[in-house]
PAMI-505645 format. One record per residue: x, y, z negated of N, C-alpha, C in turn; residue number from 1. Coordinates in nm, 3 decimals, decimal comma. Layout:
node nxx = X | nyy = Y | nzz = Z | caxx = X | cayy = Y | cazz = Z | cxx = X | cyy = Y | czz = Z | k = NUM .
...
***
This chain:
node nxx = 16,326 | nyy = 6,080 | nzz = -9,655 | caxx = 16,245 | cayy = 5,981 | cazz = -9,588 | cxx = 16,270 | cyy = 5,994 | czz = -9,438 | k = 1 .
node nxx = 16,294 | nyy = 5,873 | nzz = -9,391 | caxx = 16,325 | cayy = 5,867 | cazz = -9,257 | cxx = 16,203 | cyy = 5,807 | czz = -9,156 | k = 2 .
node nxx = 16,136 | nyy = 5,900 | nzz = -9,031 | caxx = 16,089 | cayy = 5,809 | cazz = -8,968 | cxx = 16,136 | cyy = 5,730 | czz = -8,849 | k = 3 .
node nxx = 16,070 | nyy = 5,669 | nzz = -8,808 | caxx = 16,095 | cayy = 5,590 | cazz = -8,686 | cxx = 15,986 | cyy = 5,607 | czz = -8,591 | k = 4 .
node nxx = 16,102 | nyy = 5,640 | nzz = -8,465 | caxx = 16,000 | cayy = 5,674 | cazz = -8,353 | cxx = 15,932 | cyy = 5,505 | czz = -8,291 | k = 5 .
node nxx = 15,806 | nyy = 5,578 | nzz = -8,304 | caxx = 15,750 | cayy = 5,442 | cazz = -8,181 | cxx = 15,697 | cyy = 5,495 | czz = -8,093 | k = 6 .
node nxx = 15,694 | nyy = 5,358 | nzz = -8,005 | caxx = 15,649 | cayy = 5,425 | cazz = -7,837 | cxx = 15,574 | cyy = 5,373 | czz = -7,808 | k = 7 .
node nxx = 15,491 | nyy = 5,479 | nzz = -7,733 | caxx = 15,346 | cayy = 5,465 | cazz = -7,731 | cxx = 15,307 | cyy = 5,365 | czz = -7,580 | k = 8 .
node nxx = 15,334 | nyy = 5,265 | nzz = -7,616 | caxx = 15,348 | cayy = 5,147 | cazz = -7,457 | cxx = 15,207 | cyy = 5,091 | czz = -7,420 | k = 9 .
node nxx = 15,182 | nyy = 5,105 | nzz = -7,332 | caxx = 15,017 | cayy = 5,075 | cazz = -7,335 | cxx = 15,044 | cyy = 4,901 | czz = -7,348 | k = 10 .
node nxx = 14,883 | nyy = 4,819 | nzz = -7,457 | caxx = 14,853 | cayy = 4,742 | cazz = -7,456 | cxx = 14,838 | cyy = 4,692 | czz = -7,367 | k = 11 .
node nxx = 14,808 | nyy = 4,495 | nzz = -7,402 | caxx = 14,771 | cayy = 4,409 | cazz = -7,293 | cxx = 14,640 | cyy = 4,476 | czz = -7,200 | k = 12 .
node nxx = 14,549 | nyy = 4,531 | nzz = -7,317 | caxx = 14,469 | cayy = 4,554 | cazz = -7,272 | cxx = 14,434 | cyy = 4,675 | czz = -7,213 | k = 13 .
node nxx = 14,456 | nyy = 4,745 | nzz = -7,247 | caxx = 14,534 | cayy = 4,884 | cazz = -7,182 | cxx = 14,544 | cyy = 4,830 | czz = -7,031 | k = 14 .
node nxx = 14,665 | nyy = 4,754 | nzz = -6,998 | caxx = 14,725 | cayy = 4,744 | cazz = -6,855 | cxx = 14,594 | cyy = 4,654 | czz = -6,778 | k = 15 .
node nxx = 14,529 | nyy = 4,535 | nzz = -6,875 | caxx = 14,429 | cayy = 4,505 | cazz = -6,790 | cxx = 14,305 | cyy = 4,599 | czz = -6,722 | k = 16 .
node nxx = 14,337 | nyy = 4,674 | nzz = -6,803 | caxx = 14,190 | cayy = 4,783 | cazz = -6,792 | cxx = 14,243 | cyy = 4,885 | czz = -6,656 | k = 17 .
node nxx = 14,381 | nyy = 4,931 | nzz = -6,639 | caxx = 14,422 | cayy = 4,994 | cazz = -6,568 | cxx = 14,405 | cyy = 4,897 | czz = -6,402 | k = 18 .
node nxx = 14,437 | nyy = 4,768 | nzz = -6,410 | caxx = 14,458 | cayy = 4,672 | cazz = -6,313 | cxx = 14,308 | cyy = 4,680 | czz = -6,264 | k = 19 .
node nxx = 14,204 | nyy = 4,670 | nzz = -6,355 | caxx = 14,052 | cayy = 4,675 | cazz = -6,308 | cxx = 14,037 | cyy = 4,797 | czz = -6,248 | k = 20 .
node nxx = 14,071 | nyy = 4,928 | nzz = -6,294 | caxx = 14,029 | cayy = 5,048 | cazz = -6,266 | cxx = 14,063 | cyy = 5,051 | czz = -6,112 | k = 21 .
node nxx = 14,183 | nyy = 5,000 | nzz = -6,104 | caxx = 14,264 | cayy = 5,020 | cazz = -5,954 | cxx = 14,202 | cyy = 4,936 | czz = -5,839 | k = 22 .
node nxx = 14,176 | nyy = 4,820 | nzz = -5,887 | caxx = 14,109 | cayy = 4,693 | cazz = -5,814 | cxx = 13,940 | cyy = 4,780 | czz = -5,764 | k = 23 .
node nxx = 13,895 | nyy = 4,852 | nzz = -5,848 | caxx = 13,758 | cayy = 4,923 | cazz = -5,859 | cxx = 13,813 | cyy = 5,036 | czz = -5,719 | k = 24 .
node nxx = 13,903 | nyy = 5,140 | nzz = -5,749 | caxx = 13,922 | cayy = 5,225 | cazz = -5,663 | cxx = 13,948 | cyy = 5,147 | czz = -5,529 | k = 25 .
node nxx = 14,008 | nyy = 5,065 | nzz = -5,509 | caxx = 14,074 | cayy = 5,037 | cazz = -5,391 | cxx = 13,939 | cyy = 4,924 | czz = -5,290 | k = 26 .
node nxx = 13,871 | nyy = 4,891 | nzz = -5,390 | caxx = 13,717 | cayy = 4,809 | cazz = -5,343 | cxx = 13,653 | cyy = 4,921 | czz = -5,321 | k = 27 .
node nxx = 13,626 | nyy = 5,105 | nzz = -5,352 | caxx = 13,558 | cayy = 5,175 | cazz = -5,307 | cxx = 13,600 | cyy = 5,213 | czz = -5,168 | k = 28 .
node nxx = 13,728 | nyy = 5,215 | nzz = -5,185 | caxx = 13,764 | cayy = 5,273 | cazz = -5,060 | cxx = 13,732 | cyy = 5,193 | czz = -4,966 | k = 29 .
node nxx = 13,750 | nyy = 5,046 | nzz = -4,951 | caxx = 13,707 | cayy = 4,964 | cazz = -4,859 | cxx = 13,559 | cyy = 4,961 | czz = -4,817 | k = 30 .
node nxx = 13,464 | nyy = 4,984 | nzz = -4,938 | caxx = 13,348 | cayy = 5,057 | cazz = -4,923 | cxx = 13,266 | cyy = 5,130 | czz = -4,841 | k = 31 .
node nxx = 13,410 | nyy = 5,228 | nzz = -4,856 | caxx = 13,336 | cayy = 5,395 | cazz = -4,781 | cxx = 13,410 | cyy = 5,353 | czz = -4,643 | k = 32 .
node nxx = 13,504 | nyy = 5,312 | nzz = -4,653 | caxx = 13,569 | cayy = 5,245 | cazz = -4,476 | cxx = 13,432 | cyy = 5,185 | czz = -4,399 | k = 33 .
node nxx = 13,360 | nyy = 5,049 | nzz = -4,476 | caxx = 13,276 | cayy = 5,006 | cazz = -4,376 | cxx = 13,170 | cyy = 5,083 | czz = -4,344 | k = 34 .
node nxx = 13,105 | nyy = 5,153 | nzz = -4,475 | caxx = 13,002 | cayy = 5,230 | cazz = -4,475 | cxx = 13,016 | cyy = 5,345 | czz = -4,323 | k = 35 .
node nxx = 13,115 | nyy = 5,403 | nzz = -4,317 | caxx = 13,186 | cayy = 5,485 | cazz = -4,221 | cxx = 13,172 | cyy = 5,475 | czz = -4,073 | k = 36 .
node nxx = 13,213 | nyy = 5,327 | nzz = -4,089 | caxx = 13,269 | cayy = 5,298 | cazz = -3,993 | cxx = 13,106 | cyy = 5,204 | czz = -3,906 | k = 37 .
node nxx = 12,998 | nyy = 5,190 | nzz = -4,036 | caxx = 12,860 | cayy = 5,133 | cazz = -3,956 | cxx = 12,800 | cyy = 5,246 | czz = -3,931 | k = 38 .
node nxx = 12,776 | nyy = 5,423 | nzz = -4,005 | caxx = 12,751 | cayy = 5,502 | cazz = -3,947 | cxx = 12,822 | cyy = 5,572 | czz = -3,823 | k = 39 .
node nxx = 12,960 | nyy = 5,533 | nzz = -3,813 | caxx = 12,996 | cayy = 5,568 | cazz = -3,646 | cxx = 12,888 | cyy = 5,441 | czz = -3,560 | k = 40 .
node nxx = 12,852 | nyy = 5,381 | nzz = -3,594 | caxx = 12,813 | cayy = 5,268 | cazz = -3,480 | cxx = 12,622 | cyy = 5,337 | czz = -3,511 | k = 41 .
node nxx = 12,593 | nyy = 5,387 | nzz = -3,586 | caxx = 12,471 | cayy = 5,449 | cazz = -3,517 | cxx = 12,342 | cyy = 5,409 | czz = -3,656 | k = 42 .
node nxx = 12,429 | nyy = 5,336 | nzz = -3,735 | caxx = 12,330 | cayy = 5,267 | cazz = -3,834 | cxx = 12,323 | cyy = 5,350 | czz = -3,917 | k = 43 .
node nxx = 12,174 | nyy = 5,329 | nzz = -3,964 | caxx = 12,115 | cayy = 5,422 | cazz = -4,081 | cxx = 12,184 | cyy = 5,409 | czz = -4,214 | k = 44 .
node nxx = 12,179 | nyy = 5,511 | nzz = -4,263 | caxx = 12,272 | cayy = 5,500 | cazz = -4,415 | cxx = 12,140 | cyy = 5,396 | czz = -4,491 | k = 45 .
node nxx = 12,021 | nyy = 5,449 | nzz = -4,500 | caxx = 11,957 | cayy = 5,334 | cazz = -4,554 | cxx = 11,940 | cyy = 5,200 | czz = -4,553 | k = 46 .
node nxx = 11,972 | nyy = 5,177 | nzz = -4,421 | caxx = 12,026 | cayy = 5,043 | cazz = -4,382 | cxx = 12,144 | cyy = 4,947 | czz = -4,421 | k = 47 .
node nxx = 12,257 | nyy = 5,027 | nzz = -4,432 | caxx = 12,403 | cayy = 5,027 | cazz = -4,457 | cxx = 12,388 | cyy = 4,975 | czz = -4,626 | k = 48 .
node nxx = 12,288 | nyy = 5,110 | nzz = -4,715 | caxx = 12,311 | cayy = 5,107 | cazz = -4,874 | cxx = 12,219 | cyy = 4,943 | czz = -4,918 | k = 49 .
node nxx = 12,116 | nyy = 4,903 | nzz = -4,829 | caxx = 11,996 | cayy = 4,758 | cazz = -4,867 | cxx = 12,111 | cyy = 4,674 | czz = -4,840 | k = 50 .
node nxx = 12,173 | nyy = 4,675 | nzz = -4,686 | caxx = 12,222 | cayy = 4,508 | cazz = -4,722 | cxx = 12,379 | cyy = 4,529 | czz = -4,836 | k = 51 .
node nxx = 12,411 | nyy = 4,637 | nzz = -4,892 | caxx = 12,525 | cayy = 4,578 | cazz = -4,969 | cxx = 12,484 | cyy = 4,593 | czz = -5,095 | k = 52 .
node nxx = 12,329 | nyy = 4,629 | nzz = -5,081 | caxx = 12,275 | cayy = 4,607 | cazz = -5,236 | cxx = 12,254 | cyy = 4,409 | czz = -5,199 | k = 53 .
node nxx = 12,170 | nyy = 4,388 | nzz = -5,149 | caxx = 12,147 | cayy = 4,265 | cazz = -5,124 | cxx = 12,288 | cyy = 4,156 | czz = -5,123 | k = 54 .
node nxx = 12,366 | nyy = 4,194 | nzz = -5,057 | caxx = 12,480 | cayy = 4,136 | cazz = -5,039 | cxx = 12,544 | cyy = 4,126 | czz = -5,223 | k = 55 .
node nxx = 12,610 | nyy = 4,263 | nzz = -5,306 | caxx = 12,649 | cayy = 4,232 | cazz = -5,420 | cxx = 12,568 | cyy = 4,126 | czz = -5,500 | k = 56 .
node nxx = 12,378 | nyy = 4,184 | nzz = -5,481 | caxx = 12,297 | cayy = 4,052 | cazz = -5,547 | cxx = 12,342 | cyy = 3,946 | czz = -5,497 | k = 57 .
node nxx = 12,320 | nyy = 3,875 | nzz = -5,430 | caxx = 12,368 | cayy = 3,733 | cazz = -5,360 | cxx = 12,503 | cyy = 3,685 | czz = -5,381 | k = 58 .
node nxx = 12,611 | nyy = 3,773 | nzz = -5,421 | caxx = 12,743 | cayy = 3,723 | cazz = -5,492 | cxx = 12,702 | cyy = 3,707 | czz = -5,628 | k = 59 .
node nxx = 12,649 | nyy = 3,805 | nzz = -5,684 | caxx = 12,635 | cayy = 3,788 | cazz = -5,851 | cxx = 12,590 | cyy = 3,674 | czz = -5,901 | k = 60 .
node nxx = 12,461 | nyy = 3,626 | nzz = -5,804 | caxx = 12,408 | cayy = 3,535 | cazz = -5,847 | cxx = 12,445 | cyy = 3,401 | czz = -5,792 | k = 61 .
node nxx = 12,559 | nyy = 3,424 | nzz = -5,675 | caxx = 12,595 | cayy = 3,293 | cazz = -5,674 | cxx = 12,735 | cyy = 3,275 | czz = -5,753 | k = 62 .
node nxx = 12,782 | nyy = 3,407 | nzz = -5,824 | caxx = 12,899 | cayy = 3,325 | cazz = -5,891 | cxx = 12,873 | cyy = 3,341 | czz = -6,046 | k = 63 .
node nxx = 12,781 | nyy = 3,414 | nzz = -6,078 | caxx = 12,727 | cayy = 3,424 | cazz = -6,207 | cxx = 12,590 | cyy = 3,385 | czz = -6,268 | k = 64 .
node nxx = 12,533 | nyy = 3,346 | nzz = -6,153 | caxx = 12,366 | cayy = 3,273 | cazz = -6,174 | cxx = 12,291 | cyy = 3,450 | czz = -6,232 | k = 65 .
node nxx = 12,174 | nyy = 3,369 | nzz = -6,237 | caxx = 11,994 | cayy = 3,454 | cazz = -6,174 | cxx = 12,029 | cyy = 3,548 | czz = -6,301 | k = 66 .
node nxx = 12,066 | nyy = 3,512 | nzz = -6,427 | caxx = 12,071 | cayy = 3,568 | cazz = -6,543 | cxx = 12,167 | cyy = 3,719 | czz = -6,537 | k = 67 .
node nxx = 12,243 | nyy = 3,673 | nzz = -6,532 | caxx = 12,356 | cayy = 3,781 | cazz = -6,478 | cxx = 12,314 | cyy = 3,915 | czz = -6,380 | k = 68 .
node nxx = 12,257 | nyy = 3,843 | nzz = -6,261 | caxx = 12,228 | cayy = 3,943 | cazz = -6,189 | cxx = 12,114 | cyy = 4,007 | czz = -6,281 | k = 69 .
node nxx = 12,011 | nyy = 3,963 | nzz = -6,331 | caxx = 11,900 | cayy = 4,066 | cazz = -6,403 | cxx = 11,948 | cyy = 4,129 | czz = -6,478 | k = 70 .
node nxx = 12,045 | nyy = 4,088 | nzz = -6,562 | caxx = 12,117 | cayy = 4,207 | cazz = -6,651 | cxx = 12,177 | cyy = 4,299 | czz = -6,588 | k = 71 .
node nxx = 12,214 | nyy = 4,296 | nzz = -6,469 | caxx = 12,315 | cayy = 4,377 | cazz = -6,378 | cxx = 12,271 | cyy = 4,478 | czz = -6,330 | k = 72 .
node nxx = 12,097 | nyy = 4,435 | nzz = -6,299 | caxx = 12,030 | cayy = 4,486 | cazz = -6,242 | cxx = 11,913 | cyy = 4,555 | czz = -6,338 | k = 73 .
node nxx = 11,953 | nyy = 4,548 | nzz = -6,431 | caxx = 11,882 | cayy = 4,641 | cazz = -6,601 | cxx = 12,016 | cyy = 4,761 | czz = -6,604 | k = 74 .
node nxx = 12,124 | nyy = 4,702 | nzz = -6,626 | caxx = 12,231 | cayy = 4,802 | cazz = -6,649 | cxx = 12,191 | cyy = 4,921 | czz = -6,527 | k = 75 .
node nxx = 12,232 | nyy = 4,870 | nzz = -6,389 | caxx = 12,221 | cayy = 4,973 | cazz = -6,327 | cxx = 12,107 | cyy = 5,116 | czz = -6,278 | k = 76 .
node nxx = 11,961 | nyy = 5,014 | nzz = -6,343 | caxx = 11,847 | cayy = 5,081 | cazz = -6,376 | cxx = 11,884 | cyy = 5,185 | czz = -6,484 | k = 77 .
node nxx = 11,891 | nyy = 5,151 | nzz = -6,574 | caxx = 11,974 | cayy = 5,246 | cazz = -6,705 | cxx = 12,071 | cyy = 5,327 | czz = -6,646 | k = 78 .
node nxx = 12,177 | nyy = 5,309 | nzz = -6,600 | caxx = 12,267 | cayy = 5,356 | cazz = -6,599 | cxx = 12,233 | cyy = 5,484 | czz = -6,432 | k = 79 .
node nxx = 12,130 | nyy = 5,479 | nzz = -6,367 | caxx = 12,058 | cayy = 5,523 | cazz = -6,241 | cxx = 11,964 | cyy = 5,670 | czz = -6,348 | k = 80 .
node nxx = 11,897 | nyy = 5,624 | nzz = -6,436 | caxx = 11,788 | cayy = 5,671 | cazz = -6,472 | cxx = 11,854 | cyy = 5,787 | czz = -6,586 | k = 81 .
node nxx = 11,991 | nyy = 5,740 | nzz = -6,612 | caxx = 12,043 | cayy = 5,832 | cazz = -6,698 | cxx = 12,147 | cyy = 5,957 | czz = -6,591 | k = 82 .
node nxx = 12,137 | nyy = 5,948 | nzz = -6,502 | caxx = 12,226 | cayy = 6,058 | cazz = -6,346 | cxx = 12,358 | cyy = 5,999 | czz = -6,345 | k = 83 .
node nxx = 12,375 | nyy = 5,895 | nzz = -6,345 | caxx = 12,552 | cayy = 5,846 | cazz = -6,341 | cxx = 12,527 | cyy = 5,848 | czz = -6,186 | k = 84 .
node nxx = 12,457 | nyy = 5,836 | nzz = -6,109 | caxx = 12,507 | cayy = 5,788 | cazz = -6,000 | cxx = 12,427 | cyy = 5,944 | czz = -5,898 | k = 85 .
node nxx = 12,343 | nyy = 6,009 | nzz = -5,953 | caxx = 12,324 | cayy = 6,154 | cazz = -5,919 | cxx = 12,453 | cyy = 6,223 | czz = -5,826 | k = 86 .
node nxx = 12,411 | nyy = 6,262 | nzz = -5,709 | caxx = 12,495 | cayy = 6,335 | cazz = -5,603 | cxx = 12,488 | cyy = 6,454 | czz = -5,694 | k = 87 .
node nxx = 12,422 | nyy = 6,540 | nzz = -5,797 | caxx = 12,460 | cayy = 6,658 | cazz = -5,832 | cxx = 12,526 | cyy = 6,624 | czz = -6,002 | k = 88 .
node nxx = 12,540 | nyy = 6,536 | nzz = -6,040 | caxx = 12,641 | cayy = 6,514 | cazz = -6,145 | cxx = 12,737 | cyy = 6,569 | czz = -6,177 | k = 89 .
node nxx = 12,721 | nyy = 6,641 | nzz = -6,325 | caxx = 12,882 | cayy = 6,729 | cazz = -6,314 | cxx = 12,902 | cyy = 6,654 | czz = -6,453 | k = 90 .
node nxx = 13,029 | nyy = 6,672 | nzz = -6,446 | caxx = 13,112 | cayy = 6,586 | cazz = -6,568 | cxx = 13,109 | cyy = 6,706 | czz = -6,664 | k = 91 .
node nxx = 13,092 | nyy = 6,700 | nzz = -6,807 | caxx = 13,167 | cayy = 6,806 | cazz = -6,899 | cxx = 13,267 | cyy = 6,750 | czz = -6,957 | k = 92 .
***
């Protein structure tokens, strides 16, 4: 019995998921650039974290309507209340 090698080529979806992941990293970094760059200018981090909470709301809901954002804004309650976003978070 003979096998045949196959190769393990990532899926469509696979590569879409990779394209998001990257698009995600490279939007943090732009992130932590402004964030950075409004605490060199003297502004409060609390200040800095409201308007780009406010700001993502106000995209969500203008490109996904009121619905969207409440779910968005359930997920991230959940996803807050479970330590994903915890400064002492350790991965196992």
């Amino acid at each position: 019995m003979q096998f045949e090698e196959k190769k393990m080529e990532p899926s469509l979806n696979d590569i879409d998921d990779m394209i998001v992941h990257e698009k995600m990293q490279a939007a943090l970094e732009y992130h932590n650039e402004a964030w950075a760059d409004g605490m060199a200018d003297g502004i409060e981090p609390e200040i800095i974290a409201d308007t780009a909470i406010i700001h993502a709301l106000r995209e969500t809901i203008r490109l996904h309507g009121e619905n969207s954002a409440e779910a968005l804004l359930d997920s991230l309650r959940e996803r807050m209340l479970a330590g994903e976003f915890s400064p002492n978070r350790r991965l196992q």
